[in-house]
C-alpha positions as CSV (number, residue, x, y, z in Angstrom):
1,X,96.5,-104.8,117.4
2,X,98.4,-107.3,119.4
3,X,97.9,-108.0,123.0
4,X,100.5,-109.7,124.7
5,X,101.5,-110.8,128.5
6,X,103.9,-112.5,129.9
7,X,103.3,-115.8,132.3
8,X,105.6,-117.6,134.3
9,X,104.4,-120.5,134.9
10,X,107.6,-122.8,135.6
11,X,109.2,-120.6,132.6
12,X,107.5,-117.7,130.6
13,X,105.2,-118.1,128.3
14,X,104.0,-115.5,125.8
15,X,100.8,-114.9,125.3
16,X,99.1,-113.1,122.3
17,X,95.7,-112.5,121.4
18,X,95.1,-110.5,117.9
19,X,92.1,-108.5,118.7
20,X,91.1,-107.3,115.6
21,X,91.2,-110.9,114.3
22,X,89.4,-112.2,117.0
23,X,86.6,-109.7,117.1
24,X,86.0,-110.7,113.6
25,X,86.4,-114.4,113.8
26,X,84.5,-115.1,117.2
27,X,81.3,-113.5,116.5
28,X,79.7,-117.0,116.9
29,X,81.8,-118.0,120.0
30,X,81.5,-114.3,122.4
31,X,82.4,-116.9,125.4
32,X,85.6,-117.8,123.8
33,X,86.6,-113.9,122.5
34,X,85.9,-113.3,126.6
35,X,87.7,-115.9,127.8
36,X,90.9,-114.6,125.8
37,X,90.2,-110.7,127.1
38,X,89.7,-111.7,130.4
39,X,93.1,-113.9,131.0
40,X,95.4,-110.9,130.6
41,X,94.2,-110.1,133.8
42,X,92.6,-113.1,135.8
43,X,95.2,-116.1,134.6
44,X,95.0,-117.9,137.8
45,X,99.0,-118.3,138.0
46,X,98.9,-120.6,140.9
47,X,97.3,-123.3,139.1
48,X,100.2,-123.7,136.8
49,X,102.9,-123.9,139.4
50,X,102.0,-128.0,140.4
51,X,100.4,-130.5,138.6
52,X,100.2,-132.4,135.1
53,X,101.1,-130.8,132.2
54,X,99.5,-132.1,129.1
55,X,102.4,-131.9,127.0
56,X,104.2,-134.6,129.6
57,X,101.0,-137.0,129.4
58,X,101.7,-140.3,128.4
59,X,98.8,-142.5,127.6
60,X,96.5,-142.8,124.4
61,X,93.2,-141.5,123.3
62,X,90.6,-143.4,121.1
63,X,90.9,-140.8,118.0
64,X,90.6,-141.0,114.3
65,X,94.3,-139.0,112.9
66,X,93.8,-138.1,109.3
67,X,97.4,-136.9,107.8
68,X,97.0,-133.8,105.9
69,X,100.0,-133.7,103.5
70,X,100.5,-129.7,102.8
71,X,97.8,-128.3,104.9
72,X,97.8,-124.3,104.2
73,X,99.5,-124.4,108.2
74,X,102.5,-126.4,106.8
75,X,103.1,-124.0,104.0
76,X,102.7,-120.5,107.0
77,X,105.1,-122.9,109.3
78,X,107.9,-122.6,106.5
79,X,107.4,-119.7,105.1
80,X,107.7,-118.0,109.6
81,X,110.9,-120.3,109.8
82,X,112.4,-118.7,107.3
83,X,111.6,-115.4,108.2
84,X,113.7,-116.3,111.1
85,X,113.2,-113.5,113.4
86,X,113.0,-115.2,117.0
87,X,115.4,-117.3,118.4
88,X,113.0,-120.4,118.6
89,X,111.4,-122.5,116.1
90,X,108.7,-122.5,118.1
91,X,108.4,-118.6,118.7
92,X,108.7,-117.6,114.8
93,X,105.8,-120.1,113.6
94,X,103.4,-118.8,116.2
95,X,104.3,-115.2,115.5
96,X,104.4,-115.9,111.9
97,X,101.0,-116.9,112.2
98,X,99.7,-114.3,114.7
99,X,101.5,-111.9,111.6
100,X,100.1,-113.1,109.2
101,X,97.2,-115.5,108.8
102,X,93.9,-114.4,108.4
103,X,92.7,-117.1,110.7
104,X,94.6,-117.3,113.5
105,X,93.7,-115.2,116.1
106,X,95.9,-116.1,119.7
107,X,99.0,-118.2,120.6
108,X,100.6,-119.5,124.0
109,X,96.8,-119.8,125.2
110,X,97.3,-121.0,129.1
111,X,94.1,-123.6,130.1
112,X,93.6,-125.4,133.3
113,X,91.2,-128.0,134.4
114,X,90.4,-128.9,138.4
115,X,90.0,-132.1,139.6
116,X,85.9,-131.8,140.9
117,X,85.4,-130.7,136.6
118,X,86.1,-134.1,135.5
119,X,84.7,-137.4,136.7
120,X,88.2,-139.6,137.2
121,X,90.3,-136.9,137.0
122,X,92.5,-138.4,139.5
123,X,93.1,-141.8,137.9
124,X,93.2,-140.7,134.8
125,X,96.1,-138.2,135.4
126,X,97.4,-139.6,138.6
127,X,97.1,-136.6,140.6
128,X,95.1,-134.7,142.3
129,X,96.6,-131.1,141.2
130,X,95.0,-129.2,138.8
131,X,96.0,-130.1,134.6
132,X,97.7,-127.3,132.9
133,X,98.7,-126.5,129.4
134,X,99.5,-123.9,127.1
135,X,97.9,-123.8,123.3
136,X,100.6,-123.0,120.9
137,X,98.4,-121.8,118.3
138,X,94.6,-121.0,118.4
139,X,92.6,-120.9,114.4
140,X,88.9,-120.4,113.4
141,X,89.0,-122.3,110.3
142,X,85.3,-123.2,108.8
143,X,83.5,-121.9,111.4
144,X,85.0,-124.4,114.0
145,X,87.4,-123.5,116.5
146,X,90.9,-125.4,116.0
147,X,94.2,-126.2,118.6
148,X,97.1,-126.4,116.7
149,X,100.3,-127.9,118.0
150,X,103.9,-127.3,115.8
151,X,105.8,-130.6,116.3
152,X,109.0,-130.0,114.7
153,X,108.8,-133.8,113.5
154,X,105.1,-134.5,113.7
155,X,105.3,-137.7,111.7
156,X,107.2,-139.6,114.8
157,X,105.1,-137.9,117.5
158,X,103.6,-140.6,119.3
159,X,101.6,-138.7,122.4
160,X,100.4,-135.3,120.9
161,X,97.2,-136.3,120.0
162,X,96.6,-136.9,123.6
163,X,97.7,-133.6,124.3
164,X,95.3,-131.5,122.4
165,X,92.4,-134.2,123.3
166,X,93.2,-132.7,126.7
167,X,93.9,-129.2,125.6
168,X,90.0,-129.2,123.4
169,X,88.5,-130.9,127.1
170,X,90.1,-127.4,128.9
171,X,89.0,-125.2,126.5
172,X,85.5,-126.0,126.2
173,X,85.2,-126.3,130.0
174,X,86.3,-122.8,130.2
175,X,84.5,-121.6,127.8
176,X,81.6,-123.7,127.5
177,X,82.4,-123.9,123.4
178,X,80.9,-127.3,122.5
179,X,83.9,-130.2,121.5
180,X,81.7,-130.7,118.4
181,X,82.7,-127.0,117.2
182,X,86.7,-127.8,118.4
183,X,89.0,-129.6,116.2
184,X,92.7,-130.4,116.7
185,X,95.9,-130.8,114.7
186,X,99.9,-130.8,115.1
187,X,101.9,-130.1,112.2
188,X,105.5,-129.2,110.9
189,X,106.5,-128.1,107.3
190,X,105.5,-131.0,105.3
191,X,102.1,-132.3,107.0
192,X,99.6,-132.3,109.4
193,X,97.1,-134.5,111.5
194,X,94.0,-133.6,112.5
195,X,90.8,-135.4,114.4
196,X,87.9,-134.6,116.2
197,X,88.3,-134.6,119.9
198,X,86.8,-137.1,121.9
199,X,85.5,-136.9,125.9
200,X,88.0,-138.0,128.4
């Protein structure tokens, strides 16, 4: 039911894709549901081994946050943290979810981006190594395809929208999924934010 791999890229990272889940909630995005089969076996590794990483990128993005106090996601995040099977905060939310919520379908989602995909790719991220990131949590919510970030303190977060801006720019490169059908938030227990990505 569960499809899992390990990566190391700089550490390991666990990826899980729910296929039953994903069969069912992906029927309007079969480039996405591909994209998820096919990583388990053509993750180009050697893209994640230099480079930028979008959780260490430090400059803002022209969005619109909206805080969602008590989003359902908050509500999942507690109720996997007390659950309390995994030695991570990080690791029981995402499981927790994977477990069980109806929407999410795949966690620890790796996503690159070249340089030649982006026009100022190299001023914008100071290098010219491919950027890397890994999607804690991947939700079809509404018929739109989300990126969800936990943030153990979201409130105080200061450069996580900038992350998922970056992480939404990935994916629909990839998979050719439109940013008007992507959506981004980062949450902890007690609330959310959540905007529509913008192009880089």
């Amino acid at each position: 039911m569960i499809q899992h791999a390990a990566f190391k890229h700089g550490w390991f990272y666990h990826y899980r894709l729910h296929i039953p889940k994903s069969q069912n909630l992906l029927l309007e995005y079969p480039e996405l549901q591909e994209f998820l089969q096919a990583i388990f076996t053509s993750c180009p590794h050697e893209k994640f081994m230099q480079g930028p990483r979008s959780s260490k990128l430090r400059f803002s993005v022209d969005v619109e946050l909206t805080e969602l106090p008590g989003h359902e996601i908050c509500d999942l995040a507690a109720a996997s943290l007390q659950y309390g099977s995994y030695s991570t905060a990080h690791t029981n939310v995402e499981m927790g979810l994977l477990a069980a919520d109806s929407k999410t379908i795949s966690v620890e989602v790796p996503l690159w981006l070249d340089p030649e995909e982006l026009e100022g790719f190299e001023t914008l991220f100071e290098s010219d190594q491919p950027l890397t990131g890994h999607v804690d949590i991947l939700r079809v919510e509404n018929g739109k395809v989300w990126i969800w970030d936990y943030k153990p303190d979201a409130s105080r977060e200061k450069w996580a929208a900038t992350q998922l801006n970056t992480y939404a720019t990935m994916l629909s490169k990839r998979t050719g999924v439109s940013l008007d059908n992507i959506m981004c938030g980062y949450f902890d227990e007690e609330t959310s934010f959540v905007f529509k990505p913008v192009k880089l």
